[in-house]
C-alpha positions, 0 to 999 in steps of 0.5 A: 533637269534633263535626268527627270525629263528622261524618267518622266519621259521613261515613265510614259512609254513604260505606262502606254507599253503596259496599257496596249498590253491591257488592250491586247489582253483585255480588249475585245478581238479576234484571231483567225489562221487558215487552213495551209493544207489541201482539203481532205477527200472523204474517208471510206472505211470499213465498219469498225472504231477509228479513233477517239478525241477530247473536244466532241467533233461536228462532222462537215461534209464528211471531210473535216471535224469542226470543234467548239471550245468556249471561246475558240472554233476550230476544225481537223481531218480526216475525219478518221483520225485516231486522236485530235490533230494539229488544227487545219483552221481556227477562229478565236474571239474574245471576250465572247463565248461560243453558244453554238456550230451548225454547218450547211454544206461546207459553210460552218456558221457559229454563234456568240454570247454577243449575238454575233454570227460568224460563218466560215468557209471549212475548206480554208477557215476564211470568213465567209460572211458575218451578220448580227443576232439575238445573244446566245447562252454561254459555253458549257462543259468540257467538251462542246458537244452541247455546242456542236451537237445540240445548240439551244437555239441554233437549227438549220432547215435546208439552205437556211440556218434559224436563230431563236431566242426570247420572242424573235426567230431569224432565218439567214442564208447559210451562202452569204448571211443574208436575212431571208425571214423573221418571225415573233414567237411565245414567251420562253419556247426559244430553247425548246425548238427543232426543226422538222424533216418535213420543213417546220420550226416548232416552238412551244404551242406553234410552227412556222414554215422554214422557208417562208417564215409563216405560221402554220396552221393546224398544227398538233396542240400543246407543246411537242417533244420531237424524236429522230433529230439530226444534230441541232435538233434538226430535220427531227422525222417525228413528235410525240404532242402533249397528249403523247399521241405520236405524229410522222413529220418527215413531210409538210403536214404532220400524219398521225402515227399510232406505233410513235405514241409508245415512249420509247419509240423514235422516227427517222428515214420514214420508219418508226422504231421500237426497242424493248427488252429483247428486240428492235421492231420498224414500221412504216416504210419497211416492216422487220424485227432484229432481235436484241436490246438496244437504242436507237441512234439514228438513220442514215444512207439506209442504215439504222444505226443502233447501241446495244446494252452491252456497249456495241454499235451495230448498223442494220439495212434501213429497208430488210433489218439484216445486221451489216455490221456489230463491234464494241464501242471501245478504241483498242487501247482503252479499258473496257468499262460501263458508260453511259450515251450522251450525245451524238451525231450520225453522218452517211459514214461515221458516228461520233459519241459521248460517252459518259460515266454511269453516274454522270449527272447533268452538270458536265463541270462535276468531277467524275462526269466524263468517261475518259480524258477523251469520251468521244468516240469515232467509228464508222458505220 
């Protein structure tokens, strides 16, 4: 009696022992560790590549590099390192998936298929505040960069970040989560917004301002393809319309730009600019030509940061068009190849890039698609 008493009783610790394993396995949770280090000061550096990483870096506050993985937010520095570090914070959830990072200042705030947002202070990894939402998409491709550089539905606009998704836009304070706006919005533009240089959500056939969630009138018909974008397309300094005419929106009120209804041509820093075959030209704020074939990457602290068909990086003065400085995209130890741009994001200081193979489709699952095991590359400009 007493021996099946004993292995019943066996039986039970061994049953409630495996379902607190399923719990902990299957359950939803979560896993922070914080930072234990002192914050890195911002790098100054000479032109040049610095290093290169596996998972695409979302630059923050020109000190740290915040990574998405499919169900992890984690961060390093300085941003100048070679290769990825030992994270200095991370924040895990499960069985939720990251749909996308913004940052706003310090504060790091990411989004999940659960509609949950998350904001974390980037010096620690702390928490900072977290507030509910609309259901975001799932996590894509390897290396995040759709997450950190171009999430669907996820922008800032000043102190503000700005949720999208089916009919309803949110606007919450990026300091403490508070819900500052909601707007209705068309069916299915949510994943086609931006936000404009000049304070304007755009989305579909319409645009609402930023800071008071209302609709604007007047706006350019039809729905806009935007050119110039900062990360999370936003702060975008132009938009061609659906008639392809060109439109400056780096203030309140769109101003036509005829020069921007070229394809090809982009706006950013107040200037509209033009590649062809054999020259860069700017218009607007400053007039020049510098000759070569080259895209453009974007403007930033009065540099015009460009990529050249021959795979250099080269900054030029926002204002003149004198080259400051030109060198391959390539780290010293790694063969020298075609690849192509995918994303990227432009800081006062860095370029941070994904490089794909030639013949990469649009699918970041195929094999083949990336141009190394680790295609971001990192250099300063």
């Amino acid at each position: 009696m007493t021996r099946n008493l004993l292995r019943a009783l066996a039986a039970v610790v061994v049953l409630a022992t495996a379902a607190l394993i399923g719990w902990r396995v299957l359950g939803p949770a979560e896993v922070i560790e914080v930072a234990t280090e002192p914050y890195p000061v911002a790098v100054v550096r000479a032109p040049g590549v610095a290093g290169k990483t596996t998972q695409a870096p979302l630059i923050v506050d020109g000190r740290i590099r915040v990574y998405a993985g499919k169900r992890l937010v984690k961060a390093d520095g300085p941003v100048d390192f070679r290769t990825m570090h030992t994270p200095r914070w991370s924040f895990r959830r499960w069985p939720a998936q990251v749909s996308g990072v913004v940052a706003v200042g310090t504060t790091v705030v990411s989004r999940w298929t659960d509609g949950e947002l998350v904001a974390l202070d980037g010096r620690t990894g702390t928490v900072a505040w977290r507030a509910g939402g609309p259901a975001g998409p799932g996590f894509a491709g390897r290396t995040g960069a759709a997450a950190v550089w171009a999430p669907p539905g996820l922008h800032v606009a000043g102190t503000s970040v700005l949720v999208a998704a089916g009919q309803r836009l949110l606007a919450r304070s990026a300091a403490d989560g508070s819900l500052r706006w909601t707007a209705d919005l068309p069916p299915g533009c949510a994943d086609n917004s931006f936000v404009t240089a000049g304070g304007r959500f755009v989305c579909g056939t319409g645009a609402w301002d930023v800071l008071s969630g209302a609709v604007v009138r007047g706006w350019p018909s039809g729905p806009s393809t935007p050119v110039g974008c900062d990360v999370a397309r936003s702060a975008c300094g132009g938009l061609r319309d659906a008639s392809g005419q060109g439109w400056l929106t780096g203030d309140r009120r769109p101003h036509r730009a005829t020069a921007l209804d070229q394809p090809g041509t982009t706006a950013a820093g107040g200037l509209v600019l033009a590649t062809s075959g054999d020259a860069v030209t700017a218009s607007g704020a400053a007039s020049w030509s510098w000759p070569g074939n080259a895209q453009v990457l974007g403007v930033r602290a009065n540099k015009v940061v460009l990529l050249t068909a021959t795979l250099e990086l080269v900054t030029l003065d926002a204002q003149t068009g004198r080259q400051l400085a030109r060198f391959a995209a390539y780290t010293d130890n790694e063969r020298v190849e075609p690849w192509k741009p995918h994303l990227w994001q432009v800081t006062d200081a860095f370029v941070a890039l994904e490089r794909l193979r030639p013949g990469a489709g649009a699918d970041p699952d195929e094999h083949d698609h990336y141009y190394t095991i680790d295609p971001e590359i990192l250099a300063a400009i």
